[in-house]
C-alpha positions as CSV (number, residue, x, y, z in Angstrom):
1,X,-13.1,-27.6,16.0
2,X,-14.6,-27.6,12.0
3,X,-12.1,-25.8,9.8
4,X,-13.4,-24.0,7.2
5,X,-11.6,-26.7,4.5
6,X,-12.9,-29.8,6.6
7,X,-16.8,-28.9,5.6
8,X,-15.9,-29.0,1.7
9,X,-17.1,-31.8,0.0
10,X,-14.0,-32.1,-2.8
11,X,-10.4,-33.6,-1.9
12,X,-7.2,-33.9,-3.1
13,X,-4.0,-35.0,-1.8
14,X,-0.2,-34.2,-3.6
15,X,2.8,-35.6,-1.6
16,X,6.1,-34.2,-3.3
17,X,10.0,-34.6,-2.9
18,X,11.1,-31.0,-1.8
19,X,13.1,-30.5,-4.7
20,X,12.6,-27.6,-7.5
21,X,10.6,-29.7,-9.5
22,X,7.7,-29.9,-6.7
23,X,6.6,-26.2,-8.0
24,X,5.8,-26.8,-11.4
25,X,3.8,-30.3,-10.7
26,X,2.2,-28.6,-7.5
27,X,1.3,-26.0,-10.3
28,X,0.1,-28.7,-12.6
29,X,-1.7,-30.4,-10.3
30,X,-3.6,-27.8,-9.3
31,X,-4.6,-26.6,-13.0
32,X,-6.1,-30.5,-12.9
33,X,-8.2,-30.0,-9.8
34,X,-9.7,-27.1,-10.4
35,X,-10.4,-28.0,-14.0
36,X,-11.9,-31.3,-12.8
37,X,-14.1,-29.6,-9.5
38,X,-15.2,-27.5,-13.0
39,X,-13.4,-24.3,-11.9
40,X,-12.2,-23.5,-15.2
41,X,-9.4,-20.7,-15.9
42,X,-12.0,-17.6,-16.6
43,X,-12.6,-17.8,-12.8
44,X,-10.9,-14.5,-11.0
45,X,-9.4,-17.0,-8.3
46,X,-7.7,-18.8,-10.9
47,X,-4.2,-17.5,-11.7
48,X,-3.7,-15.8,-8.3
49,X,-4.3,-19.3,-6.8
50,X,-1.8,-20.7,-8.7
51,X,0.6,-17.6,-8.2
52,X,0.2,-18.4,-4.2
53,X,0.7,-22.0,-4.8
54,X,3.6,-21.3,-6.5
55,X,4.9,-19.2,-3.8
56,X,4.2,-21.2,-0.9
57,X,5.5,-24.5,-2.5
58,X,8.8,-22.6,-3.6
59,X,8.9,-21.5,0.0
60,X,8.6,-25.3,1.6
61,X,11.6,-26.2,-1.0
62,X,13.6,-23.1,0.0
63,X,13.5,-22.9,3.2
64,X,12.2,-26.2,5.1
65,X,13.5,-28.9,2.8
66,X,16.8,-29.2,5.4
67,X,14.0,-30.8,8.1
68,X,11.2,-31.5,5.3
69,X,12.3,-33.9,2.5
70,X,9.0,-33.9,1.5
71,X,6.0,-31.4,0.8
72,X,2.6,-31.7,0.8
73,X,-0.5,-29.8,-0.8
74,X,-4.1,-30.9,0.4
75,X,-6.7,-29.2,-1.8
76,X,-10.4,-29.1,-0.4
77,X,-13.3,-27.4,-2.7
78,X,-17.2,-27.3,-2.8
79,X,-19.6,-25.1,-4.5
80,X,-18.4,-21.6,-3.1
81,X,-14.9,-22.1,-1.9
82,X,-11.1,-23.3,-2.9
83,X,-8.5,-24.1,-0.3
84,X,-5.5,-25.0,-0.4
85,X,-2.7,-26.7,2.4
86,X,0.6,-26.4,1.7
87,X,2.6,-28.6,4.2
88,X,6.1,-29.6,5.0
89,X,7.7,-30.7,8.8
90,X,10.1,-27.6,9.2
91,X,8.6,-26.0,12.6
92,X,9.0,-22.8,12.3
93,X,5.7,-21.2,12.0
94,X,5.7,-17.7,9.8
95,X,3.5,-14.4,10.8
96,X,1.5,-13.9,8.0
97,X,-0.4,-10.7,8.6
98,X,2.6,-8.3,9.5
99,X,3.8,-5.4,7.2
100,X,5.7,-6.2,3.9
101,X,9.5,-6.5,4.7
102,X,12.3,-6.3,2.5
103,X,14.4,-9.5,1.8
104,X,12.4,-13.2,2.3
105,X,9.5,-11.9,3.4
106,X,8.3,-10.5,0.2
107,X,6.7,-13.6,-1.0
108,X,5.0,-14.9,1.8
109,X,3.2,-10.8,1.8
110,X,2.4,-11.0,-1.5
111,X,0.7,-14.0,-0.8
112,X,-1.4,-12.8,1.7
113,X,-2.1,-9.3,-0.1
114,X,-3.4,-11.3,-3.1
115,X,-5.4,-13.6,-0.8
116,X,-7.1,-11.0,1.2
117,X,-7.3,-8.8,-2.6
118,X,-9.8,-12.0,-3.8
119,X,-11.7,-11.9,-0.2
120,X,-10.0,-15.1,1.1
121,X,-8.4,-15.8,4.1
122,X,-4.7,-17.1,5.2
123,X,-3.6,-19.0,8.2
124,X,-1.1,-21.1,9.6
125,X,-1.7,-24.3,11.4
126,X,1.2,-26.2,13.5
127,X,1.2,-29.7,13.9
128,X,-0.1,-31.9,16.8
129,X,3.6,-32.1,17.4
130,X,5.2,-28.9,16.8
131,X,7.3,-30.0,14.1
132,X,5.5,-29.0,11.0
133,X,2.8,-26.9,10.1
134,X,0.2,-26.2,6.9
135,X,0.1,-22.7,5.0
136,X,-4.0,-23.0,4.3
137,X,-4.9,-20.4,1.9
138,X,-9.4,-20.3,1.2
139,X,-10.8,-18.6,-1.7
140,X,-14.0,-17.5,-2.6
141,X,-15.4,-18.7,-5.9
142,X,-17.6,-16.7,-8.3
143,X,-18.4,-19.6,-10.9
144,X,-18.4,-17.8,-14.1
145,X,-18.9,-21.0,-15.5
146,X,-21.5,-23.9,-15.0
147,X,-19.7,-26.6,-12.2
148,X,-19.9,-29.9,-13.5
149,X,-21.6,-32.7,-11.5
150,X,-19.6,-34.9,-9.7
């Protein structure tokens, strides 16, 4: 089966210890990418991608980091579209498109309320083995600005 991510030409790979720290470089990083794929800041998929970043990354650290020591980002991109993987080996495998609910939830609703806002798309994929899964989060890009050649 071809994933949406798997057909984009532009990769990126961020392995990080599951430790506060991992949000702001995740955050970093992904300013980097996006500036080097020649999505520049004036995009409209910008800062919310970064916002959901943050959020999913802060939620791997949270939450997983007791069966995850480490998380992973895997950033794909190409002409029209950003994705994003955010990964760590905790299995459990949250709902993403059920009502906003008080208390944990709130992030992870946000997330997919700003997502489907910009026209993207959310999903959760488990691992072969059941003991880990990937956030992927695709957004549509406008390109306000000329993409530089790579």
């Amino acid at each position: 089966m071809i994933r949406p991510h798997d057909a984009l030409p532009y990769r990126h790979v961020l392995t990080l210890p599951a430790m506060g720290s991992a949000v702001r470089i995740a955050r970093e990083t992904t300013e980097q990418v996006l500036a080097e794929w020649g999505v520049g800041p004036q995009e409209p998929c910008t800062g919310p991608a970064l916002l959901i970043l943050s959020e999913l990354v802060a939620n791997s650290v949270r939450h997983a980091a007791v069966l995850s020591p480490n998380v992973t980002v895997v950033y794909a991109g190409g002409p029209d579209a950003f994705a994003f993987g955010v990964h760590d080996r905790h299995p459990y495998r949250p709902a993403l498109y059920t009502p906003a609910a008080a208390g944990s939830r709130r992030g992870l609703a946000t997330v997919v309320e700003l997502t489907l806002e910009l026209g993207g798309s959310a999903v959760v994929r488990g691992d072969a083995d059941e003991g880990g899964k990937s956030i992927w989060i695709t957004l549509p890009l406008q390109r306000t600005g000329a993409p530089r050649d790579r």
